[in-house]
N, C-alpha and C positions, 0 to 999 in steps of 0.2 A: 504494500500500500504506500503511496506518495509521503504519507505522514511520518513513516519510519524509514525514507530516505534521508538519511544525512546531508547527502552531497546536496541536494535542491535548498534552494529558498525558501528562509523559514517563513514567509508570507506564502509562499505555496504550501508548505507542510499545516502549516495553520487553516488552510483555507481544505486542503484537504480532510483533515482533521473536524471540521466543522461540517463540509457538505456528505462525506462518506455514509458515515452512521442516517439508520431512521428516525424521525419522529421520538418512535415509543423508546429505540435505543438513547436520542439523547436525553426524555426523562430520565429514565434508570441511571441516568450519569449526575443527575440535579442535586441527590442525595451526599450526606457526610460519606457516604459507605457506598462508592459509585460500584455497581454489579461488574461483570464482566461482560465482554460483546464478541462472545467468540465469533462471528462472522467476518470481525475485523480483526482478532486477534488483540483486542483489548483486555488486560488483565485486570480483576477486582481493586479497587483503590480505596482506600480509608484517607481522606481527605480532610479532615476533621482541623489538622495544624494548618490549614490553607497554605502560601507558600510564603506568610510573612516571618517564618523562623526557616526558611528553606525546607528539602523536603526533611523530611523526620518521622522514626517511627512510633505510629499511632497506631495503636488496636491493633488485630487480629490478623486484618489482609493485607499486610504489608511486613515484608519480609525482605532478607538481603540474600536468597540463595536463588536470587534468577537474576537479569541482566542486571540490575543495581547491586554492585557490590561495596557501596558506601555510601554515607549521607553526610550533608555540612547544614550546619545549626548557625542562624543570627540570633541576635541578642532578641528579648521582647522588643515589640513595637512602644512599648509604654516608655519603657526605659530610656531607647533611641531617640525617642521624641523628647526627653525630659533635657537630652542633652544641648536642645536648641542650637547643633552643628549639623548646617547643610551638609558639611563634606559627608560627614556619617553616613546623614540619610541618603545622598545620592551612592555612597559604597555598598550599603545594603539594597539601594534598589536594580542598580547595575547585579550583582549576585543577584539577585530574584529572577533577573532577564535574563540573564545568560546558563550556558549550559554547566551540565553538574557530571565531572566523571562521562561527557560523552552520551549523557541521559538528557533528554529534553521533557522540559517542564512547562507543561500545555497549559495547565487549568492552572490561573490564579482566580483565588474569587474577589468581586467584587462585594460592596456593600451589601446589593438585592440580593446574594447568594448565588448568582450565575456564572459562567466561566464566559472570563474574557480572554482574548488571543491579543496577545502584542508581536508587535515587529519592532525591538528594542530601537533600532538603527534609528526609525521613525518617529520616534518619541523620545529622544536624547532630551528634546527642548522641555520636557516638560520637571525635568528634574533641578 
């Protein structure tokens, strides 16, 4: 699938990633405890830390004995914020866009609880 090619454009893998999946597939994804999509080869995800500590493990389906063989942790968002240092906040938000170990990290959520797709590149300005 387009989405788990590396070599393309991550605006293409994003875009891929969004229009692939069905409907009913991408409710089942809406959840803290997103199901799996075996038609895509999507794996069970516990989303629950969303990606403002990076990813981490949370609960039961998320594991490090399949292609993620590690995880990296930011500080709280509470914390970060407390320090009233741009530079911080733009260090963790550059780590949140970019890749982990060669693993790409699709679903950040936003406030309404939906998955949003960035294309870092695109949105430098907004940090």
């Amino acid at each position: 699938y387009p989405f788990c090619n590396t070599s393309l454009p991550l605006k293409t893998r994003a875009q891929s990633r969004i229009c692939l999946p069905s409907v009913d597939e991408k409710i089942q994804q809406l959840s803290n405890n997103a199901s799996t999509v075996p038609r895509l080869g999507i794996p069970p995800y516990e989303w629950w830390s969303e990606s403002l500590h990076n990813i981490v493990v949370n609960g039961p389906s998320f594991s490090f004995d399949g292609p993620v063989k590690s995880t990296t942790g930011s500080p709280r968002v509470i914390l970060s914020t407390a320090t009233f240092n741009r530079s911080i906040w733009s260090a963790v938000a550059i780590r949140l866009f970019t890749w982990d170990n060669n693993y790409p990290v699709f679903r950040l959520r936003n406030t309404l609880g939906f998955f949003r797709f960035f294309d870092f590149e695109e949105k430098r300005e907004w940090l």
